[in-house]
C-alpha positions in Angstrom: -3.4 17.2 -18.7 -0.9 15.2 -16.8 -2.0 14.6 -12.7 0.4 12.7 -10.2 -1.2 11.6 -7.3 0.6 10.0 -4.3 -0.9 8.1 -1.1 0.7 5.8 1.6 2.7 9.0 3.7 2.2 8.7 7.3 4.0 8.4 10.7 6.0 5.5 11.3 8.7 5.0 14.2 12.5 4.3 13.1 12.6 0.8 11.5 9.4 0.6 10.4 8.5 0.7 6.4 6.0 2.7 4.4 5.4 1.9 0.6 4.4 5.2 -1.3 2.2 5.0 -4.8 1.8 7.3 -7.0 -1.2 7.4 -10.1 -0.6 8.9 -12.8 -2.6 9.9 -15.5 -2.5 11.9 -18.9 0.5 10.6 -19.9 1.1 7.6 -22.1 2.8 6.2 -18.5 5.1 2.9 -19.7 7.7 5.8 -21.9 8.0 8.1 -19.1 10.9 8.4 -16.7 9.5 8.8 -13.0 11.0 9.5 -9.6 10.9 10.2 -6.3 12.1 13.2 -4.7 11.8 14.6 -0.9 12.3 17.9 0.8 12.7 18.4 4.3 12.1 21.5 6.1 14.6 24.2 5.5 16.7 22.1 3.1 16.0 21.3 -1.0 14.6 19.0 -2.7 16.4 16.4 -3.3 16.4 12.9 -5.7 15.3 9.9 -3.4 14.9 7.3 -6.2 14.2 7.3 -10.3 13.2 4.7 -12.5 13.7 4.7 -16.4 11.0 3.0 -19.1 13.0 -0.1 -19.3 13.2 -0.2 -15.6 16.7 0.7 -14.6 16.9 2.3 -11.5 19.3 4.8 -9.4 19.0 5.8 -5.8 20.2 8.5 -3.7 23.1 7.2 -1.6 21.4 8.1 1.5 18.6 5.5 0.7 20.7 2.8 -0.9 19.8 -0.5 0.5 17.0 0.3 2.2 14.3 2.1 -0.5 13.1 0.5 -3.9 11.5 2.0 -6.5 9.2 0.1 -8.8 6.3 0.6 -11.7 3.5 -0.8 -12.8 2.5 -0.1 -16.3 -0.5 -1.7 -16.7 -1.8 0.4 -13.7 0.3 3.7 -14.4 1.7 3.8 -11.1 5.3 3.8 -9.5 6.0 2.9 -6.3 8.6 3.8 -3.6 8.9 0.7 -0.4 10.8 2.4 2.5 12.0 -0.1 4.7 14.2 0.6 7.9 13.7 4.2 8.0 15.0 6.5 9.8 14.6 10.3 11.7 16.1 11.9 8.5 13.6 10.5 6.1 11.5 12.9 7.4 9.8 14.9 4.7 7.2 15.3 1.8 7.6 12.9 -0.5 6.9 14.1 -4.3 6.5 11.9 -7.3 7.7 13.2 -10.7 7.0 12.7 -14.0 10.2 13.3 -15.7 11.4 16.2 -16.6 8.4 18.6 -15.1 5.3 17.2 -14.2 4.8 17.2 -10.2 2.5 15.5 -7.6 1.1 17.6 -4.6 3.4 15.4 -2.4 2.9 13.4 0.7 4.3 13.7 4.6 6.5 11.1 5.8 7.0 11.5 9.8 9.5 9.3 11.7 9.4 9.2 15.1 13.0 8.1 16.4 
């Protein structure tokens, strides 16, 4: 049975950073595709950030520049750093194991 855990939400003022992690387990980990989505309230979820098994990445336009995505094999984690954020980063985070395994997400607050 596959199980995504994430950790490292919080509140954070505008500017500041945060570096979500996600564990995973159940899954082989190093062949799976894995993202990072977010919904806010009263809007869908939307893609923040994936990362392919070879390691190529793609970002949501709105994050460009200022979020990277990352994975560590050996520990079966990805990670999402979120540097310079901002009011309308404000939502749960979810980690996904591609195409339909989910975690129970986390809150990201930003205080402007």
């Amino acid at each position: 049975q596959v199980q995504l855990v994430e950790s490292g939400g919080g509140l954070v003022q505008a500017g500041g950073s945060l570096r979500l992690s996600c564990a995973v387990s159940g899954s082989i980990f190093s062949i799976d595709a894995m993202g990072w989505y977010r919904q806010a309230p009263g809007k869908q979820r939307e893609l923040v950030a994936s990362i392919s098994s070879g390691g190529s990445t793609n970002y949501a336009d709105s994050v460009k520049g200022r979020f990277t995505i990352s994975r560590d094999n050996a520990k079966k984690r990805v990670y999402l750093q979120m540097n310079s954020l901002k009011p309308e980063d404000t939502a749960v985070y979810y980690c996904k194991r591609e195409p339909w395994n989910w975690g129970q997400g986390t809150q990201v607050t930003v205080s402007s």
